[in-house]
N, C-alpha and C positions, 0 to 999 in steps of 0.2 A: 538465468537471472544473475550470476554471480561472475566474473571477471576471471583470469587466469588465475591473478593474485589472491581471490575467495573474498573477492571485496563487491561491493554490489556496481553495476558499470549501468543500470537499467538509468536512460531519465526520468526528470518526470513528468506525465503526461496521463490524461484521461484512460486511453487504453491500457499503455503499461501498470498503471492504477489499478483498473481492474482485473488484468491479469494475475496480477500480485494479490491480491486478493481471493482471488480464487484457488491459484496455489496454498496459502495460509489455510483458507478452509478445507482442504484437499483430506482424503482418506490416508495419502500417503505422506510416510512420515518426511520423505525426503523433500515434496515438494509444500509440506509446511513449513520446516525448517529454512528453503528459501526463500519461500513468499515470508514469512515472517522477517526473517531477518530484511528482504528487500524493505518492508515496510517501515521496519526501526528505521534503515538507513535514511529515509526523506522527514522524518521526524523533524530534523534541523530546516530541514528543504523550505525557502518562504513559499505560501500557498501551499503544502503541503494537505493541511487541515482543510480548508477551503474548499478545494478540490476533492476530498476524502467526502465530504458531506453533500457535495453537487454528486459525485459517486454513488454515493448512497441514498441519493433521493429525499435531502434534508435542507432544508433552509434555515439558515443560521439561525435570522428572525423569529421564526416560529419551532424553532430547537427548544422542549422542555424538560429540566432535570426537576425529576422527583427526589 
């Protein structure tokens, strides 16, 4: 997930999405630490959110915060 430099080089994209995602939730620390960090990186990314919630099986529309 992370580039020579320790910087994240993944795009972004539906797959690499959930790959990162499933590293973050990983047992292992090392592949949290990237998938996490992967995931900080597209925070800025436009579409990042959007994509996060088609990922996750959410529609904005019917998205409710208690």
């Amino acid at each position: 997930m992370n580039g020579a430099n320790g910087h994240s080089s993944e795009p972004l994209g539906e797959q690499t999405l959930i790959t990162a995602l499933g590293a973050a939730a990983s047992s292992n620390i090392v592949q949290i630490k990237a998938g996490t960090a992967q995931l900080q990186s597209w925070e800025t990314t436009p579409g990042y959110f959007g994509l996060l919630q088609v990922c996750l099986g959410l529609q904005a529309d019917t998205l409710r915060l208690y």
